[in-house]
N, CA, C and O atoms as CSV, one atom per row, in Angstrom:
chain,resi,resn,atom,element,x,y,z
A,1,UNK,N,N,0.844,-1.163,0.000
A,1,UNK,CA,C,0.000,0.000,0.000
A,1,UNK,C,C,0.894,1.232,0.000
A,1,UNK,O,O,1.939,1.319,0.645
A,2,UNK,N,N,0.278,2.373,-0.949
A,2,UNK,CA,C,1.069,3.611,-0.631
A,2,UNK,C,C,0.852,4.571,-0.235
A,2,UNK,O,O,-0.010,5.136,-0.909
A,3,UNK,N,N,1.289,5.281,0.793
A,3,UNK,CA,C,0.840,6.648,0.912
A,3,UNK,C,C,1.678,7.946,-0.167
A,3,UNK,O,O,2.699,7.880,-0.851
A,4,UNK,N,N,0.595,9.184,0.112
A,4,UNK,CA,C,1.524,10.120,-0.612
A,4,UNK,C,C,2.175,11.056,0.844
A,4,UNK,O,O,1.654,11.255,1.942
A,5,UNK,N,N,3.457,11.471,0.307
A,5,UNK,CA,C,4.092,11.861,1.485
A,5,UNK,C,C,3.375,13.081,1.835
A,5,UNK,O,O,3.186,13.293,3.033
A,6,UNK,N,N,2.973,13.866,1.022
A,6,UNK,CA,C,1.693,14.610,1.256
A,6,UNK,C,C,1.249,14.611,2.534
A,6,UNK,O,O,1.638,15.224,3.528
A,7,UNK,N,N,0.133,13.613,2.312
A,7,UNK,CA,C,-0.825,13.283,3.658
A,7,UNK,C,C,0.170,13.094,4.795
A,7,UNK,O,O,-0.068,13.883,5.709
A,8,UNK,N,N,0.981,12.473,4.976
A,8,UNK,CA,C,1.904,12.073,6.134
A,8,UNK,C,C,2.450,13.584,6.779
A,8,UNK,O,O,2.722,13.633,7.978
A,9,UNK,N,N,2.584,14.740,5.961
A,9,UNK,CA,C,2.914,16.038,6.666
A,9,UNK,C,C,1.945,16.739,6.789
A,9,UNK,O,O,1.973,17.520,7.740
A,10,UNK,N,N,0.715,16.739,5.887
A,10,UNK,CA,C,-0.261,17.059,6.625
A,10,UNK,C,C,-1.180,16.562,7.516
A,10,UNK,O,O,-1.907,17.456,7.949
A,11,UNK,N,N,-1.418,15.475,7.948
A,11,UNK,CA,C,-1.857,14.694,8.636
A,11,UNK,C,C,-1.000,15.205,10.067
A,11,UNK,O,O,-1.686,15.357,11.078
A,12,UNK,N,N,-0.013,15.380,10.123
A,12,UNK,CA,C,0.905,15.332,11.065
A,12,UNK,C,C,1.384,16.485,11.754
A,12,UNK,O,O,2.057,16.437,12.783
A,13,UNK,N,N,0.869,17.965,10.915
A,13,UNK,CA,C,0.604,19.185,11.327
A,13,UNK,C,C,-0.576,19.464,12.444
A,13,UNK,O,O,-1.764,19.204,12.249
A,14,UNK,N,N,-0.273,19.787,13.122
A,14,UNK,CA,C,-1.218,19.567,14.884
A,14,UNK,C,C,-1.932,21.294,14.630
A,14,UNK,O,O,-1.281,22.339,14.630
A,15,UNK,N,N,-3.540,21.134,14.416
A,15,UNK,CA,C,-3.739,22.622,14.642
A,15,UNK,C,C,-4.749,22.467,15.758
A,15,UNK,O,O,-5.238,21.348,15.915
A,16,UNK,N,N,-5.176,23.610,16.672
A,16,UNK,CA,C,-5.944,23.760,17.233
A,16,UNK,C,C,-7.113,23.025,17.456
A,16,UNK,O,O,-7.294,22.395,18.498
A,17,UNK,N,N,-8.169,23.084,16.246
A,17,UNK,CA,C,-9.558,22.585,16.044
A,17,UNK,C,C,-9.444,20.994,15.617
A,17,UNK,O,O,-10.521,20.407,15.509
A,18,UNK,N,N,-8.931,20.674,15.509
A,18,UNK,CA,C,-8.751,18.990,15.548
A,18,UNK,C,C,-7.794,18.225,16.566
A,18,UNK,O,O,-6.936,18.851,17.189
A,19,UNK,N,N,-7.945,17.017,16.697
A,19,UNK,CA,C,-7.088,16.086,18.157
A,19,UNK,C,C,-5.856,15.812,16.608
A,19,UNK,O,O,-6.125,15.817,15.406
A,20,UNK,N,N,-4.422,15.585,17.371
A,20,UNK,CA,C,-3.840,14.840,16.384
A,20,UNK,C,C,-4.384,14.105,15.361
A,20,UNK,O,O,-4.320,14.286,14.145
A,21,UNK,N,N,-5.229,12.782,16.365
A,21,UNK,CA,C,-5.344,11.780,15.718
A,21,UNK,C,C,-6.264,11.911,14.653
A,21,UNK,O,O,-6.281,11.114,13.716
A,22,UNK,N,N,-6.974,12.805,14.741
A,22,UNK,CA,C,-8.316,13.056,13.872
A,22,UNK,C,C,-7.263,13.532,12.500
A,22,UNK,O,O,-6.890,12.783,11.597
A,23,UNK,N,N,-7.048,14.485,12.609
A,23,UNK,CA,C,-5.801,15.243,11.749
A,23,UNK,C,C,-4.991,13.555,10.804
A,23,UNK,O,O,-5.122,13.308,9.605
A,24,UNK,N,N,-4.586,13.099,11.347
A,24,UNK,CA,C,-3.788,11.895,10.951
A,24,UNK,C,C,-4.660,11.459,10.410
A,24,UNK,O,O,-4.319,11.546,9.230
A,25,UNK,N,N,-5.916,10.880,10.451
A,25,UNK,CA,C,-6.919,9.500,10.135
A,25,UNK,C,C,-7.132,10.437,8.771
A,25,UNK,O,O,-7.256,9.747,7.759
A,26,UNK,N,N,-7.207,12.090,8.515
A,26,UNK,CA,C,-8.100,12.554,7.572
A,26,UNK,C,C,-7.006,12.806,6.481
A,26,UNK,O,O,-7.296,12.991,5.299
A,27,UNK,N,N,-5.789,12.800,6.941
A,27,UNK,CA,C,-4.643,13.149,5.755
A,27,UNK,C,C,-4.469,11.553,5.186
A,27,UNK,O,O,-4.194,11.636,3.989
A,28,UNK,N,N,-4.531,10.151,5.610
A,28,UNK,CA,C,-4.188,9.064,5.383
A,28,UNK,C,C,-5.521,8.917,4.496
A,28,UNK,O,O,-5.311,8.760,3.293
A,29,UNK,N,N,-6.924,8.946,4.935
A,29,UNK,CA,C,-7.811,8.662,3.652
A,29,UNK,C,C,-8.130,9.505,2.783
A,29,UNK,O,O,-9.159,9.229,2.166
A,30,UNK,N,N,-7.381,10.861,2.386
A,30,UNK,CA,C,-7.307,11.461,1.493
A,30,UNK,C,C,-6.593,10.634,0.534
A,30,UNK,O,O,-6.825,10.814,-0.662
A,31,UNK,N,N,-5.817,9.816,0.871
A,31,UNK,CA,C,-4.899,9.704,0.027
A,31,UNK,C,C,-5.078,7.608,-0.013
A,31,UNK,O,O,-4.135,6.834,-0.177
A,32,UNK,N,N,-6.070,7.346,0.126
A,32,UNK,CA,C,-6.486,5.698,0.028
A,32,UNK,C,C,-6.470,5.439,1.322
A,32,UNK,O,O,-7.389,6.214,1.587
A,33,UNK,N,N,-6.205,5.020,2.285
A,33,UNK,CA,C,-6.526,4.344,3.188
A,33,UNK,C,C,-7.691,4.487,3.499
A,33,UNK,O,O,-8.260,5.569,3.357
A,34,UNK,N,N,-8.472,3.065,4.149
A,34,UNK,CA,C,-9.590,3.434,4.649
A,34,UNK,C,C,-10.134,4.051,5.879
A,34,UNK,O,O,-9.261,4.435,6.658
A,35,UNK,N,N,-11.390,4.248,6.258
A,35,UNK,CA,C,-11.629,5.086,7.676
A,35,UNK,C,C,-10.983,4.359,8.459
A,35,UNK,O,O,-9.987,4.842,8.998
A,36,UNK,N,N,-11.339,3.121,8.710
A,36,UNK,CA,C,-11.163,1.936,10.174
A,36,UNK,C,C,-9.458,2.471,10.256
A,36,UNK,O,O,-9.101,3.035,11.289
A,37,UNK,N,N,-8.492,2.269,9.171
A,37,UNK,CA,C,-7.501,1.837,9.798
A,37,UNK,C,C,-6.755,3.126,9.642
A,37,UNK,O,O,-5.610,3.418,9.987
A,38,UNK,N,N,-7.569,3.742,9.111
A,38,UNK,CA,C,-6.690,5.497,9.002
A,38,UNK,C,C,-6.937,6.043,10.631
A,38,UNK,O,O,-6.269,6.869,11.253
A,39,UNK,N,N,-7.956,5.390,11.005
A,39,UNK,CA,C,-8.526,5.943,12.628
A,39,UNK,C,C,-7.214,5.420,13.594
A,39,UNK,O,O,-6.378,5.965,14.315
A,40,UNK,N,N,-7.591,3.853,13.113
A,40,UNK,CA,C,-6.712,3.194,13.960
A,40,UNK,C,C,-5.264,4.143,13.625
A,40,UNK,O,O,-5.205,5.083,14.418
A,41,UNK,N,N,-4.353,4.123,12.864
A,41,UNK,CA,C,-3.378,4.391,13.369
A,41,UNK,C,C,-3.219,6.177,13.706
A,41,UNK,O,O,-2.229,6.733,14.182
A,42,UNK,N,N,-4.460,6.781,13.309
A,42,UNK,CA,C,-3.898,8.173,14.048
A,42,UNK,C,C,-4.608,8.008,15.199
A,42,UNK,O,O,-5.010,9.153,15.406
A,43,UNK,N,N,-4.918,7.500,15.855
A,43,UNK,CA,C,-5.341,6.758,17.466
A,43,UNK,C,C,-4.000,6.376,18.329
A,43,UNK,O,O,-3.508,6.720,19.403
A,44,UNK,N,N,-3.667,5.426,17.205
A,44,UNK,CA,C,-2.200,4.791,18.198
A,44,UNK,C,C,-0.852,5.612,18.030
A,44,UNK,O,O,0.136,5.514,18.758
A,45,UNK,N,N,-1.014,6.491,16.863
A,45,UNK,CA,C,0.235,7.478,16.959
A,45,UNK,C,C,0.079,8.513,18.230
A,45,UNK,O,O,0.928,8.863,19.049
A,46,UNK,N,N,-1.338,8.887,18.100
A,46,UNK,CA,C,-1.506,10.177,19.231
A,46,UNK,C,C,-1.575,9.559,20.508
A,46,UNK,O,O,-1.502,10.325,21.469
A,47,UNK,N,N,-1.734,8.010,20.796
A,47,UNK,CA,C,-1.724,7.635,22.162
A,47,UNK,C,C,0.347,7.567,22.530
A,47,UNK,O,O,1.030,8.033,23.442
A,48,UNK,N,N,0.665,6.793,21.354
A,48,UNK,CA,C,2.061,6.487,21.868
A,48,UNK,C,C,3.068,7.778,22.007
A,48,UNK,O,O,3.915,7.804,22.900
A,49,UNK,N,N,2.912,8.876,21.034
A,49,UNK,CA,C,3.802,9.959,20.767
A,49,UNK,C,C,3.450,11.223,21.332
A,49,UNK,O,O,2.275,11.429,21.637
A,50,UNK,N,N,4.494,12.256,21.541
A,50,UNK,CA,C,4.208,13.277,22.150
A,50,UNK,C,C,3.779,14.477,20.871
A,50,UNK,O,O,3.946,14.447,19.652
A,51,UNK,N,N,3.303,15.269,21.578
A,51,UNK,CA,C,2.841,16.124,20.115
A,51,UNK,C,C,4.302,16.706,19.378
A,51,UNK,O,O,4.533,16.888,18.182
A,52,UNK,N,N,5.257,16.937,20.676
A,52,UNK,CA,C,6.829,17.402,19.812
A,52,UNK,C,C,7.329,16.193,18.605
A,52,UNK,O,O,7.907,16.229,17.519
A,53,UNK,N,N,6.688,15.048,19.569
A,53,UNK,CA,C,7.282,13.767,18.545
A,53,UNK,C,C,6.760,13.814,17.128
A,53,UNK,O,O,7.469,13.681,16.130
A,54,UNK,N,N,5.324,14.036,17.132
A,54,UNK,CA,C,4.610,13.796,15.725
A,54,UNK,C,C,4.739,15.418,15.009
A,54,UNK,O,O,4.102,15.679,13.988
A,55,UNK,N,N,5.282,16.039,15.415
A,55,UNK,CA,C,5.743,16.993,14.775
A,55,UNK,C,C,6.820,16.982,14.369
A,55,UNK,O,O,6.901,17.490,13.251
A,56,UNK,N,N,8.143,16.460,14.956
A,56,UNK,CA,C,8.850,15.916,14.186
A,56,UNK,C,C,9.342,15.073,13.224
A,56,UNK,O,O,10.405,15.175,12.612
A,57,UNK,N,N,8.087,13.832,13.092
A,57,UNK,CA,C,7.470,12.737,12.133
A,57,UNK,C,C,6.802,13.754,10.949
A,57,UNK,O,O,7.059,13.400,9.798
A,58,UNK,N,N,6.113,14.773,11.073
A,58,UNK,CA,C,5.604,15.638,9.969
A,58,UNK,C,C,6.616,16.576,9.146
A,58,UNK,O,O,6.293,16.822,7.984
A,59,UNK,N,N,8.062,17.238,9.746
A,59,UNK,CA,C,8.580,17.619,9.004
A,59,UNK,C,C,9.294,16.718,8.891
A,59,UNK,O,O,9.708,17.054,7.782
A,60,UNK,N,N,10.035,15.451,9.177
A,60,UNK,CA,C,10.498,14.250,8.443
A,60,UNK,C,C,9.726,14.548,6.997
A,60,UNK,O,O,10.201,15.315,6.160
A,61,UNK,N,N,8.650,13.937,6.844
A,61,UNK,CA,C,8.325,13.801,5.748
A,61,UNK,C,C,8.338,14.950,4.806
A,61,UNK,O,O,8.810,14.939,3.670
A,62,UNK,N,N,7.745,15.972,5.433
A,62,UNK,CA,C,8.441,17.307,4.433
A,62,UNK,C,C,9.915,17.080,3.688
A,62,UNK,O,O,10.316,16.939,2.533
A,63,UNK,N,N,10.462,17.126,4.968
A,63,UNK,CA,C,12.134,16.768,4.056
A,63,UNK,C,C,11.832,15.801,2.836
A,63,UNK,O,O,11.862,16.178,1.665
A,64,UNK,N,N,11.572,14.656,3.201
A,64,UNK,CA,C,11.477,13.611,2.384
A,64,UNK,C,C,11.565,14.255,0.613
A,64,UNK,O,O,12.402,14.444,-0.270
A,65,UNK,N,N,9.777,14.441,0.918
A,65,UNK,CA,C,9.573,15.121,-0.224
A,65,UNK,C,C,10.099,15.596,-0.666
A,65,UNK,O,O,10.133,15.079,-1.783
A,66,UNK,N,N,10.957,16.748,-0.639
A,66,UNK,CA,C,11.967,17.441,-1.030
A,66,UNK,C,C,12.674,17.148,-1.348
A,66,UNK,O,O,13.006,17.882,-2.278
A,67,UNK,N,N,13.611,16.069,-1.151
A,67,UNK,CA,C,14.836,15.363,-1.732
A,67,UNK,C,C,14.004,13.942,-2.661
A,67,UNK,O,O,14.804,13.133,-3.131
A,68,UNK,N,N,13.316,13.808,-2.777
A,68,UNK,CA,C,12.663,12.453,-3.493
A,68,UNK,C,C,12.581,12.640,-4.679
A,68,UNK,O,O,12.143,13.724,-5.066
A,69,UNK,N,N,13.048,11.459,-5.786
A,69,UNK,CA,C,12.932,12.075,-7.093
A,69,UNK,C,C,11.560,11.515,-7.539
A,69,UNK,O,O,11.074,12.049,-8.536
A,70,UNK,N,N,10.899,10.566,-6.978
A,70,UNK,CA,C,9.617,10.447,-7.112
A,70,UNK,C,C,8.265,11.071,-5.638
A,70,UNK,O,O,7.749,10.284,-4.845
A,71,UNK,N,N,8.046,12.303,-5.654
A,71,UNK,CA,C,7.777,12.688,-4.690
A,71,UNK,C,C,5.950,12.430,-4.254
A,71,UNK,O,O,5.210,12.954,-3.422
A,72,UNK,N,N,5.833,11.756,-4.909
A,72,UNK,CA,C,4.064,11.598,-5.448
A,72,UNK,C,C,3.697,10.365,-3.893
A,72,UNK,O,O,2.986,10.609,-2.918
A,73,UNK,N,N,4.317,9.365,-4.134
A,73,UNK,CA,C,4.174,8.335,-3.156
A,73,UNK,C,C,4.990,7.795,-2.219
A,73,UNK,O,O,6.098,7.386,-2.565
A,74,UNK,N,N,4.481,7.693,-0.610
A,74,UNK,CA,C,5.264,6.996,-0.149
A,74,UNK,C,C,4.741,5.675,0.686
A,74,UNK,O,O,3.846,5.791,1.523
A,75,UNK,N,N,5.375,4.390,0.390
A,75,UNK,CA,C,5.409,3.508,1.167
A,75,UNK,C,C,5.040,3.218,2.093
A,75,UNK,O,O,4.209,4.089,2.348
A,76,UNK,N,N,5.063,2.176,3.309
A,76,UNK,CA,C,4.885,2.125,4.562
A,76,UNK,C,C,6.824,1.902,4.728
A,76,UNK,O,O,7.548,2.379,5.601
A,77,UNK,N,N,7.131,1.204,3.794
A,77,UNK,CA,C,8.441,0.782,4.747
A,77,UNK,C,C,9.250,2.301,4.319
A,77,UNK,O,O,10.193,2.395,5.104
A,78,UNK,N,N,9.235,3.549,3.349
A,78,UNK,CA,C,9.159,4.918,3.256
A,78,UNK,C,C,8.960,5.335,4.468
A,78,UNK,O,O,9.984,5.796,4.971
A,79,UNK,N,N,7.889,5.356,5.244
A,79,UNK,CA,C,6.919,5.983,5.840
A,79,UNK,C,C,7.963,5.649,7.332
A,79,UNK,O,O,8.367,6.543,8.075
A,80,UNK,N,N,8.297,3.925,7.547
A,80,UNK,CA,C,9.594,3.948,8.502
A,80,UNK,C,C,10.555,4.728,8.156
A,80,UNK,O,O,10.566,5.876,8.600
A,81,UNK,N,N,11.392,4.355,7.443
A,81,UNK,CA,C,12.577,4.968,6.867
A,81,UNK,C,C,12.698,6.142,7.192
A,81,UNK,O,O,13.716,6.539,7.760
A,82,UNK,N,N,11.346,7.188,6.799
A,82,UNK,CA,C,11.128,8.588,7.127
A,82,UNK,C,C,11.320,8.883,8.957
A,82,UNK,O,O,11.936,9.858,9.389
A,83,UNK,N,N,10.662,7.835,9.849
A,83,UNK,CA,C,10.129,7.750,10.944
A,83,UNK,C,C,11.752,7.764,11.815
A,83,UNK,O,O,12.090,8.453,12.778
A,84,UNK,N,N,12.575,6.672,11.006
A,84,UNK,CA,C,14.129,6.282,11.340
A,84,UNK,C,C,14.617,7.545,11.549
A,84,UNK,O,O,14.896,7.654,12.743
A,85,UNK,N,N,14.886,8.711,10.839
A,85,UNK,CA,C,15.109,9.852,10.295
A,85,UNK,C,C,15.658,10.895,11.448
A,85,UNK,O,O,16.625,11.653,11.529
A,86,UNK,N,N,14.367,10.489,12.440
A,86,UNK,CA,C,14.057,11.555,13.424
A,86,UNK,C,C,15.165,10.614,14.877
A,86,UNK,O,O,15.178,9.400,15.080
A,87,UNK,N,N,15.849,11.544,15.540
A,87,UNK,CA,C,16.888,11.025,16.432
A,87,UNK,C,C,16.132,10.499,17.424
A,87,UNK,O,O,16.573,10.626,18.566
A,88,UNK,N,N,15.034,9.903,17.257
A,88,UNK,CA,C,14.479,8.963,18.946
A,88,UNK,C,C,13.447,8.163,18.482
A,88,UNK,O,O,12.365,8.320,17.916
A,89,UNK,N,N,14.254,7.092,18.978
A,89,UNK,CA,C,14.321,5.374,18.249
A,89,UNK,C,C,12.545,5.090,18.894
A,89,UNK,O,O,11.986,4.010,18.703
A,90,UNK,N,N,12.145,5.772,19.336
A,90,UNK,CA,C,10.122,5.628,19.537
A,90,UNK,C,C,9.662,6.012,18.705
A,90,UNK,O,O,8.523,5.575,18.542
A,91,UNK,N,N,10.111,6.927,17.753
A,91,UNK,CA,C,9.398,7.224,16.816
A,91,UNK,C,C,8.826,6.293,16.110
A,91,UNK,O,O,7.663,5.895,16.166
A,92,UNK,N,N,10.168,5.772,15.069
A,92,UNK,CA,C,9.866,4.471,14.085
A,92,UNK,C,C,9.629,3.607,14.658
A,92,UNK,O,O,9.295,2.704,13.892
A,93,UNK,N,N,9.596,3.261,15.845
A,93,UNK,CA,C,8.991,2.072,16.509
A,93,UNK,C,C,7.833,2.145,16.400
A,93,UNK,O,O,7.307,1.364,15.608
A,94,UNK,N,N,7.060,3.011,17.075
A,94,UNK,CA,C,5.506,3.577,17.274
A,94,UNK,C,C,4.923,3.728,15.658
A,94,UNK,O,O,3.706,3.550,15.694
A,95,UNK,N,N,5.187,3.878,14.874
A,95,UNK,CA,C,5.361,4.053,13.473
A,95,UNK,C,C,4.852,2.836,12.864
A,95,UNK,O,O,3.905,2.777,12.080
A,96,UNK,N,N,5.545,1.891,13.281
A,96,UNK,CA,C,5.863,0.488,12.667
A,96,UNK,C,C,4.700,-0.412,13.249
A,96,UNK,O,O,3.850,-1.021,12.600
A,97,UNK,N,N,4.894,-0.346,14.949
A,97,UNK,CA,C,3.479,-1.150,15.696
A,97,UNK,C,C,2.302,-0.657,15.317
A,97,UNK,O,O,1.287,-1.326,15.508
A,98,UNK,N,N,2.226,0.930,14.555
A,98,UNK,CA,C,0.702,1.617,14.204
A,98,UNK,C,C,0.308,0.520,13.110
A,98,UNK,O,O,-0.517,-0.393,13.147
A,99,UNK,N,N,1.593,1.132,11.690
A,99,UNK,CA,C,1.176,0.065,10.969
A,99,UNK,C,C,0.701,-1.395,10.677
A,99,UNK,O,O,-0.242,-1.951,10.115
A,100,UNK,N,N,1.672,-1.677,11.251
A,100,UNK,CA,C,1.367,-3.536,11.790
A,100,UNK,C,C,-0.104,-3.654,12.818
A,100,UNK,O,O,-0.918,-4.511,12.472
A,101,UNK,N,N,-0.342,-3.030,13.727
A,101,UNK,CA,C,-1.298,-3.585,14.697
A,101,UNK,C,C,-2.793,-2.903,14.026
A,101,UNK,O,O,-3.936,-3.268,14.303
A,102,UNK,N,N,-2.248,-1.455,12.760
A,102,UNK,CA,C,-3.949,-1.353,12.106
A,102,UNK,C,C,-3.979,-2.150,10.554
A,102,UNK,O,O,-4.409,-1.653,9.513
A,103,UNK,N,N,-3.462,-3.366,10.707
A,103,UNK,CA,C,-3.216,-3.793,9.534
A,103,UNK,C,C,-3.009,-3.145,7.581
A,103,UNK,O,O,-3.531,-3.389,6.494
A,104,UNK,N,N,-2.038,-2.336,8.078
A,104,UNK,CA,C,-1.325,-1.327,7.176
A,104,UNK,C,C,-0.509,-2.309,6.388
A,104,UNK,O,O,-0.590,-2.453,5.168
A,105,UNK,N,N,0.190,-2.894,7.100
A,105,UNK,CA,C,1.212,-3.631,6.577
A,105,UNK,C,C,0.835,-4.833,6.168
A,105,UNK,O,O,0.399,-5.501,7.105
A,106,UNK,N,N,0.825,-5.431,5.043
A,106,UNK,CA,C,-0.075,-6.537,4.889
A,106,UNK,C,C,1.134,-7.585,4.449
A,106,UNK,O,O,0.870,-8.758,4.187
């Protein structure tokens, strides 16, 4: 499955009028995922991570984009890679158990 890195920085931009997780679930089915598991993992990102954390998971992926010569889509194992990126090893962990435990990763 792919995401576009897109959704992953906007999804991941924390504003006021929405919870993280809501924010997360609505940038992931913009872009294909479905409700159930777009919920599920902006549920388990906003339970496991701090809001500094998933803000640093959102400009990860900004960068990304930016240096990508295909910048349209990204991966789940992308979506780690991106997660790796950031200097605290919970990130891509929390990242990885979202995917895997909302059956992302198939």
């Amino acid at each position: 499955m792919k995401f576009h890195v897109l959704a992953l920085g906007t999804a991941l931009c924390v504003a006021a009028c929405a919870a993280p997780s809501q924010r997360i679930a609505m940038g992931l089915e913009r872009y294909g995922l479905d409700a159930q598991r777009s919920q599920c993992v902006g549920d388990r990102l906003q339970r496991n991570l701090s809001l500094g954390q998933l803000m640093q998971l959102g400009d990860a992926a900004k960068a990304y984009r930016r240096d990508d010569t295909t910048p349209g889509q990204l991966t789940v194992s992308d979506l780690i890679w991106v997660a790796g990126e950031i200097k605290d090893p919970k990130v891509p962990l929390e990242v990885g158990k979202a995917a895997a435990g909302c059956g992302v990763i198939g």
